[in-house]
C-alpha positions as CSV (number, residue, x, y, z in Angstrom):
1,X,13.5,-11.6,14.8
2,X,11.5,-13.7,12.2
3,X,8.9,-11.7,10.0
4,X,6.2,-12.5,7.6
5,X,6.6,-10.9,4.1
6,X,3.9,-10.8,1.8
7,X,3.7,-13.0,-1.0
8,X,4.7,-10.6,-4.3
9,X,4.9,-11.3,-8.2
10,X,7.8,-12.4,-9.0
11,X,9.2,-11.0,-12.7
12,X,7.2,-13.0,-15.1
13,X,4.1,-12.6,-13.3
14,X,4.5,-8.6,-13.2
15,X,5.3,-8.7,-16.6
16,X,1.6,-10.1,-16.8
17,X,0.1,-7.6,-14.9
18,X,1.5,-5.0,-16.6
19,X,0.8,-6.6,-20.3
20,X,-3.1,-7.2,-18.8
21,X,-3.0,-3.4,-17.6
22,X,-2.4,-2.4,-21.3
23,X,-5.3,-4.4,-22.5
24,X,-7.6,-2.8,-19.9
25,X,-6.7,0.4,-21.5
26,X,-7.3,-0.5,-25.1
27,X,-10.4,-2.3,-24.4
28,X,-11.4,1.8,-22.7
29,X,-9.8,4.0,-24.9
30,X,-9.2,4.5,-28.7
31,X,-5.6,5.1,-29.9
32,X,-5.6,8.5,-30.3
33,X,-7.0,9.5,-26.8
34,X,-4.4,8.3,-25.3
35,X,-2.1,10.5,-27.1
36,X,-3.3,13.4,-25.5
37,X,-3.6,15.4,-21.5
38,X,-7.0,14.2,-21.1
39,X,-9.9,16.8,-20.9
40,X,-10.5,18.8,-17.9
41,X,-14.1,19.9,-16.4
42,X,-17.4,18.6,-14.5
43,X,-18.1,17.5,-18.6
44,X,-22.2,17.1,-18.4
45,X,-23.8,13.7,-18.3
46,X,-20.6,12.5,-16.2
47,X,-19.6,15.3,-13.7
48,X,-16.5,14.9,-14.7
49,X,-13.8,14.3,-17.8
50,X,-15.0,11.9,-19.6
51,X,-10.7,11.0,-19.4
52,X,-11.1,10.1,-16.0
53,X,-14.0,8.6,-16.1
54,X,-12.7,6.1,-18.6
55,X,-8.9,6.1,-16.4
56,X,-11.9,4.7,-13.7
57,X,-13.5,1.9,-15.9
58,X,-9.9,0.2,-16.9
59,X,-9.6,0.0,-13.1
60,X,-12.5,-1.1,-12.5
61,X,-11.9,-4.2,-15.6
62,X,-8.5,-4.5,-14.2
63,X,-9.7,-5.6,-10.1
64,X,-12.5,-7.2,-12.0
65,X,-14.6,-5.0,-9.7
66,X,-17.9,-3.3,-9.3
67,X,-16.6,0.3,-9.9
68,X,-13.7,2.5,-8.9
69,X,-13.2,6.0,-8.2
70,X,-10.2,8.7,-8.2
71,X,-10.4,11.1,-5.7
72,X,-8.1,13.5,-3.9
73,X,-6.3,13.2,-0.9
74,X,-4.0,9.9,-2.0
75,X,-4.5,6.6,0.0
76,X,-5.4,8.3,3.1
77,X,-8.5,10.0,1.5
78,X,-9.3,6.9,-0.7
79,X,-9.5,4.8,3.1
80,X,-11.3,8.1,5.2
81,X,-14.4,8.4,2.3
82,X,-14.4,4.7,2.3
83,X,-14.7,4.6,6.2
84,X,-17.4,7.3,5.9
85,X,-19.6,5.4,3.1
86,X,-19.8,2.4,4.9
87,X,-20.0,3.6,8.3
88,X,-22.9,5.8,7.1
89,X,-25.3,2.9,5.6
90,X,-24.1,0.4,8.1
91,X,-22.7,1.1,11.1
92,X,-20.3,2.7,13.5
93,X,-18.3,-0.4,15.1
94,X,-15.2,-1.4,13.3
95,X,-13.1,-4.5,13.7
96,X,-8.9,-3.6,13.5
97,X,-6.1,-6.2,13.8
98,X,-4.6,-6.1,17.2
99,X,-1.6,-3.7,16.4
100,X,-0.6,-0.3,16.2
101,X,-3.4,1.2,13.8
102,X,-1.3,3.3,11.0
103,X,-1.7,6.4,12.3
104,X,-3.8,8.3,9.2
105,X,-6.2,5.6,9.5
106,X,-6.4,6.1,13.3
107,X,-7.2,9.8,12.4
108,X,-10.3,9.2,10.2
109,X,-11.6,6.9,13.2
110,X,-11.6,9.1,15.3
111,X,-12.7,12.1,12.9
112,X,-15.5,9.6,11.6
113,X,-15.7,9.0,15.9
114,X,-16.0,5.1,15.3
115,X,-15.8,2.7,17.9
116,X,-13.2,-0.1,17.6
117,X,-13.1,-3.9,18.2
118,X,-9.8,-5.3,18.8
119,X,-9.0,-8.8,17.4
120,X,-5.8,-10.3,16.9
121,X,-5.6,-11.2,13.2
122,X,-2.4,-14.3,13.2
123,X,-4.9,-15.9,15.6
124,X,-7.8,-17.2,13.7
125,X,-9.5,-18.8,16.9
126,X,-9.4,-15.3,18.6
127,X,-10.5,-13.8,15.8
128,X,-13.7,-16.2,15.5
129,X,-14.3,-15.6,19.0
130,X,-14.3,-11.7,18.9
131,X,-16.8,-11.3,15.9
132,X,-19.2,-13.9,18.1
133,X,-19.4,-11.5,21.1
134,X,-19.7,-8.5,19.5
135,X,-21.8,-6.7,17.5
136,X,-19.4,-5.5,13.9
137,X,-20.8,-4.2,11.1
138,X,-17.0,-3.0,9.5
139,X,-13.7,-4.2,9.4
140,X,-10.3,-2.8,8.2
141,X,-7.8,-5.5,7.0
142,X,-4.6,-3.8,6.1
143,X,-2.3,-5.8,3.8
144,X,0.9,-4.5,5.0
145,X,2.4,-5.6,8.6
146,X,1.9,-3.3,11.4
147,X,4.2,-5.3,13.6
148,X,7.0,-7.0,13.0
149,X,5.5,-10.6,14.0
150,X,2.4,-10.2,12.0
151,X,2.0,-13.5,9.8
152,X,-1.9,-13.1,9.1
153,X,-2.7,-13.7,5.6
154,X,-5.0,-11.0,4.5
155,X,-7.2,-12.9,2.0
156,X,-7.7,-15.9,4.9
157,X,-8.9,-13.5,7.2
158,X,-10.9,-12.0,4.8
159,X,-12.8,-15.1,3.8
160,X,-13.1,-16.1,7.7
161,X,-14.9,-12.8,8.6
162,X,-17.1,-13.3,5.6
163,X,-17.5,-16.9,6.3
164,X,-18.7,-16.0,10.1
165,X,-20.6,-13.1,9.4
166,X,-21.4,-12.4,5.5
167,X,-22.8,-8.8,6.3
168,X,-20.1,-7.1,8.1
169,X,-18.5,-4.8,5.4
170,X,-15.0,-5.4,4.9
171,X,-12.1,-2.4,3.7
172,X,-9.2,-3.3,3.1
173,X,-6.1,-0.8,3.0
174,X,-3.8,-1.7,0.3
175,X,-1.5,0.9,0.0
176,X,2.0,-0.6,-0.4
177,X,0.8,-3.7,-1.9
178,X,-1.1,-2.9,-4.7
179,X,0.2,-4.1,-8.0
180,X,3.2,-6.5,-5.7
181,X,0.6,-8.9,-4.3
182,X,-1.2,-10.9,-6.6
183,X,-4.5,-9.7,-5.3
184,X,-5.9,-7.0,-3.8
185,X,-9.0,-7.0,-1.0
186,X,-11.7,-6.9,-3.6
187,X,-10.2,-9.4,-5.6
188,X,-10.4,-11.4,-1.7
189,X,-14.0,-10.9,-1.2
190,X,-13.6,-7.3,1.1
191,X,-16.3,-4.8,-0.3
192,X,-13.8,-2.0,-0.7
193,X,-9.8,-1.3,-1.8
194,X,-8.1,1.7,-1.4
195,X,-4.5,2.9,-2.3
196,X,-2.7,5.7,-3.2
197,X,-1.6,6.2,-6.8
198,X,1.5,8.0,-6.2
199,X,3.0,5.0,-4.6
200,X,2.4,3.7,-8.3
201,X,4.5,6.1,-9.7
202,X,1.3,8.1,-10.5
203,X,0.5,11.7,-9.8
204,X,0.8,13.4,-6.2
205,X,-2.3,13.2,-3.6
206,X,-3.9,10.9,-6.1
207,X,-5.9,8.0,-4.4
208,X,-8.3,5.2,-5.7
209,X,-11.2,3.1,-4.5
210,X,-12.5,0.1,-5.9
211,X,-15.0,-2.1,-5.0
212,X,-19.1,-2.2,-4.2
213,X,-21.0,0.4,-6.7
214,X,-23.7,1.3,-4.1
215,X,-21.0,2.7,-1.7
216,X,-19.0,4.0,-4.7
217,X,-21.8,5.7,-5.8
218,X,-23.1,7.5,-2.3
219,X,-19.4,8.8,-2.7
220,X,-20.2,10.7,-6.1
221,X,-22.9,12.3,-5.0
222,X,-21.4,13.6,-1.9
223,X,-18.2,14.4,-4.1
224,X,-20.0,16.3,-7.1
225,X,-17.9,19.6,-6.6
226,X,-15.8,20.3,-10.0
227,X,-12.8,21.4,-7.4
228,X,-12.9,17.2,-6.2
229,X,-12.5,15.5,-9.7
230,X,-9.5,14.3,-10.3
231,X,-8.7,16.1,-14.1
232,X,-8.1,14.2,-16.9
233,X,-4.6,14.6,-17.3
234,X,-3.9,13.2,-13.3
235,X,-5.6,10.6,-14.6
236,X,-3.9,9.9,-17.9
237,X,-0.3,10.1,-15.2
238,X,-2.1,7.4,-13.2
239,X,-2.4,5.2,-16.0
240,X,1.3,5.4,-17.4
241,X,2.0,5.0,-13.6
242,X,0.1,2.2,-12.9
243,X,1.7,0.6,-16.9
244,X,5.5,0.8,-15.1
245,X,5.0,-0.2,-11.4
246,X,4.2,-4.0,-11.4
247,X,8.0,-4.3,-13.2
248,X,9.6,-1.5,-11.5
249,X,7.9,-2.9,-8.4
250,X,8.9,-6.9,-8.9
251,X,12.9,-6.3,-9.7
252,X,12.5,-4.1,-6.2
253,X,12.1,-7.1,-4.8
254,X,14.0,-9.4,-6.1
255,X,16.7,-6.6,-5.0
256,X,15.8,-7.0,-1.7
257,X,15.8,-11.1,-1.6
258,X,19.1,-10.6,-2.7
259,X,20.9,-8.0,-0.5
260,X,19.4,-9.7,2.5
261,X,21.1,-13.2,1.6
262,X,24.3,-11.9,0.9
263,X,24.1,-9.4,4.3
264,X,23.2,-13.2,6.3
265,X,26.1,-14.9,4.6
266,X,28.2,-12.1,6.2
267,X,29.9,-10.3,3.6
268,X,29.4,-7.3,5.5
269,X,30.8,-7.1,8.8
270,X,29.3,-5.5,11.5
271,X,25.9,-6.4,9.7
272,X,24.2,-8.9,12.7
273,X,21.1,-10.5,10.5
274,X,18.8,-9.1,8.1
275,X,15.0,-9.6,7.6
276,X,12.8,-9.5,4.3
277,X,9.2,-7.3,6.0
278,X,6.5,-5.7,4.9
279,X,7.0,-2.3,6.9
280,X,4.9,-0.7,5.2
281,X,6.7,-1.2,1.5
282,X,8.8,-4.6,1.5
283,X,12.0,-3.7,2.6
284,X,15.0,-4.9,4.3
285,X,15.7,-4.4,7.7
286,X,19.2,-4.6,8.8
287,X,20.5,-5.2,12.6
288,X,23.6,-4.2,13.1
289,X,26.0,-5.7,16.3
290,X,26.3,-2.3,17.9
291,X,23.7,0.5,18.5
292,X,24.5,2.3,15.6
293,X,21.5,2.9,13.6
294,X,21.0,6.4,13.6
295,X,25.2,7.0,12.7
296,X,24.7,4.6,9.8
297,X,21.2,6.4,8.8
298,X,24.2,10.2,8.6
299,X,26.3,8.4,6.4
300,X,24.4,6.8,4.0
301,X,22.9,9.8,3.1
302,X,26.0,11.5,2.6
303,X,26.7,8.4,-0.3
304,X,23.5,9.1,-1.7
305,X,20.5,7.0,-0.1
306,X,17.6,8.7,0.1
307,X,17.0,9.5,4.1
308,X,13.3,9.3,4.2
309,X,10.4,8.8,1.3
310,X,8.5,11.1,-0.7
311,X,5.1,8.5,-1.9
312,X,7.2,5.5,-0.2
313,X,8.2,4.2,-4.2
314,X,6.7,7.2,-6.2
315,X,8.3,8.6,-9.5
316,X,10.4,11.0,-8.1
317,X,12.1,7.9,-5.8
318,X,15.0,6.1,-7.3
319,X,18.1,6.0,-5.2
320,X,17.6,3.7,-2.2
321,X,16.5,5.0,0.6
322,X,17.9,4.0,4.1
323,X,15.6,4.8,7.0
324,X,14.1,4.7,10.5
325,X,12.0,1.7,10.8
326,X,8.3,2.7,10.2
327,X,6.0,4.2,12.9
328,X,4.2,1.0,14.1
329,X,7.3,-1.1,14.0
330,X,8.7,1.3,16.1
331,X,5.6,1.7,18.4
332,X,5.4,-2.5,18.3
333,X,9.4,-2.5,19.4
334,X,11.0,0.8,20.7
335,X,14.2,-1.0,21.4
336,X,14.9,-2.0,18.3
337,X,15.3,1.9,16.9
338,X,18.9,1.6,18.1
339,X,20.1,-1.1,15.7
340,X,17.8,-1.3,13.4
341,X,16.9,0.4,10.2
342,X,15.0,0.0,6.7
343,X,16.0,-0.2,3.1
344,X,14.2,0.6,0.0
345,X,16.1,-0.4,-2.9
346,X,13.7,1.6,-5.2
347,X,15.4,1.2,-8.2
348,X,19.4,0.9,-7.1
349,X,21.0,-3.1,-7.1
350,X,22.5,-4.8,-4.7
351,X,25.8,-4.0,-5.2
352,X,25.1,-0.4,-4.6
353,X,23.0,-1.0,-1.4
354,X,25.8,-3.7,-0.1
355,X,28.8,-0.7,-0.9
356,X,26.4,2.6,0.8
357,X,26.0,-0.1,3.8
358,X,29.8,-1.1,4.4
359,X,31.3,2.4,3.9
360,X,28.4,3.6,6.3
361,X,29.6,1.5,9.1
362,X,33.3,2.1,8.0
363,X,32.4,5.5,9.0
364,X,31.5,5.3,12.5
C-alpha cells in the first residue's frame, strides 16, 4: 500500500504557531482577563460573553480571516451550519471528492437534502472536466484522506476550483488537521473552515468556523438563543487548548515517523510493512503477515493502549491508542480489516508503542 500523508509542522514550526497563538491573545485580551473563567450570558450589545466573543476575534487574527464563530455541536455542527449558510444564499449542488463521504458530513447532506457532484479530487483533469458540465455552486474539500490512495493536495484543489469557477463557495473540513498543517482552507482561498476544538485539547462538543463574515454573520442571527453560545469559560478552555496542541501535536508526529521506520527495518517480527496516513488523525497503520488484527487490537488494550478515541487527540487522550482502521478506509478496502490496524501515539514514544506491539503479537 503507498499513502499520501499530509504535510505537518515539524517541531520548530509548531513551536511558532503556538508562540503566534499567544500573541493573538495578548493583542485581544488584557492580562488580568485571562486570569479568570470568562463571563457567562447573552451580555447586551454582543449576544453573548464578551469572553467569547474576544476567544472569537484571536481566531479570527490567528487564520488571518474574516470572522469566526464558536458554536455547539463540535466539528460536525461547525461543517452542518456551514453547509446550511452557504447552501441557503447560494445553492443546493455540492461538489465531494470521489470517496467515501465521512459519514457526519453525509448526514447533514442529506438533512440539508443537497444534491452531490462527484469528482475525483487526485485527478485534476477530471476534476476540471466535472465543474465544466455541471452546474456547482458548493464544494466540500476535506483535508484528511478518505481513502487510503488519496494524494490530492487540498490547497491545489482549492485554487483550481477557484481558478475555474471563482463563485462556487468552497468549505473545507479541517478537523484533524488543524493546527498540524501549515494552513488551513481559509488560509487556501475556501470561504469557510471548520473543526472541532476538542480535537485541540479544548472543551467537549466545542466546534469553530472561520472564514467569510456575510455567511458567519447569517449564522448569528439564526443562532441568537442564550442556550447556543458557547460560555465564556468553554471558551477560555479553547484557548489554553488551542496554546498546547500545535507542540503536543508536532512531537505526535515525529512519534509516528519514527515507529514506522523502525517497524520497516523489521525489528518487530511478524510486523509485514507500515504506512505513515492521514486516516482521519496521522497515524500509523501497521500490516501484520497473518490476519491477526483484531487479536492484536485484545491485547494491546490489556497493556494499556487506548482501544478506540474519545475527540480523536482531545485532553483526556494520552496513552496510544491502537485501533480499527477508520470508517472510510474500511469502506475504501474491506479486506484489509483483517491485518490491518491504526496507531495514535497521542502522547506515548516509540519505545512504548514498538513494546505494546511485540508483546501483542507474542500473545496470539
Amino acid at each position: 500500500m503507498k499513502t499520501f500523508p499530509l504535510e505537518t509542522m515539524n517541531l520548530e514550526e509548531a513551536t511558532k504557531k503556538q508562540f503566534q497563538i499567544v500573541d493573538c491573545v495578548t493583542r485581544n485580551f488584557e492580562g488580568s482577563e485571562i486570569l479568570t473563567r470568562g463571563d457567562l450570558g447573552v451580555v447586551p450589545g454582543f449576544n453573548q460573553p464578551i469572553t467569547t466573543n474576544k476567544v472569537e476575534h484571536v481566531l479570527q487574527d490567528l487564520f488571518a480571516a474574516e470572522a469566526a464563530m464558536l458554536v455547539r455541536g463540535a466539528g460536525t455542527m461547525a461543517i452542518r451550519l456551514s453547509l446550511h449558510a452557504a447552501s441557503k444564499k447560494y445553492g443546493k449542488t455540492v461538489l465531494v471528492h470521489d470517496a467515501p463521504v465521512y459519514p457526519t458530513t453525509q448526514t447533514s447532506i442529506d438533512m440539508l437534502n443537497l444534491k452531490t457532484v462527484i469528482a475525483d479530487f487526485n485527478r485534476p483533469e477530471r476534476l476540471e472536466s466535472v465543474i465544466a458540465e455541471n452546474d456547482i455552486q458548493l464544494a466540500i474539500v476535506q483535508f484528511t484522506r478518505q481513502k487510503p490512495n488519496d494524494s490530492y493536495q487540498p490547497e491545489a484543489v482549492i485554487q483550481q476550483i477557484k481558478k475555474q469557477n471563482k463563485n462556487i463557495v468552497i468549505i473545507t473540513d479541517d478537523n484533524y488537521s488543524t493546527l498540524k498543517v501549515p494552513k488551513i482552507g481559509v488560509e487556501c482561498g475556501a470561504e469557510l473552515s471548520c473543526f472541532s476544538t476538542f480535537k485541540l485539547l479544548g472543551p467537549e462538543g466545542v466546534g469553530c468556523i472561520v472564514g467569510n463574515a456575510d455567511l458567519i454573520n447569517e449564522l448569528r442571527k439564526e443562532n441568537y438563543s442564550g442556550g447556543l453560545q458557547v460560555q465564556g469559560f468553554e471558551a477560555i478552555a479553547v484557548l489554553q487548548g488551542l496554546i498546547y496542541a500545535p507542540v503536543a501535536l508536532a512531537i505526535s508526529s515525529q512519534v509516528s515517523e519514527e515507529v514506522a521506520i523502525r517497524l520497516n527495518t523489521g525489528e518487530v517480527n511478524g510486523v509485514k510493512q507500515a504506512f505513515i496516513a492521514n486516516a482521519q488523525s496521522k497515524v500509523i497503520i501497521v500490516e501484520f503477515d497473518q490476519p491477526i488484527a483484531a487479536s492484536v487490537l485484545k491485547h494491546a488494550e490489556k497493556l494499556g493502549a487506548a482501544p478506540n478515541p474519545v475527540g480523536a487527540e482531545s485532553k483526556y487522550e494520552f496513552v496510544p491508542m491502537f485501533y480499527r482502521l477508520s470508517g472510510t478506509f474500511r469502506a475504501a478496502s474491506p479486506e484489509s480489516t483483517k491485518t490491518m490496524i491504526r496507531i495514535n501515539p497521542m502522547r506515548a514514544g516509540a519505545d512504548t508503542i514498538i513494546r505494546i506491539i511485540e508483546e501483542s503479537i507474542e500473545g496470539n
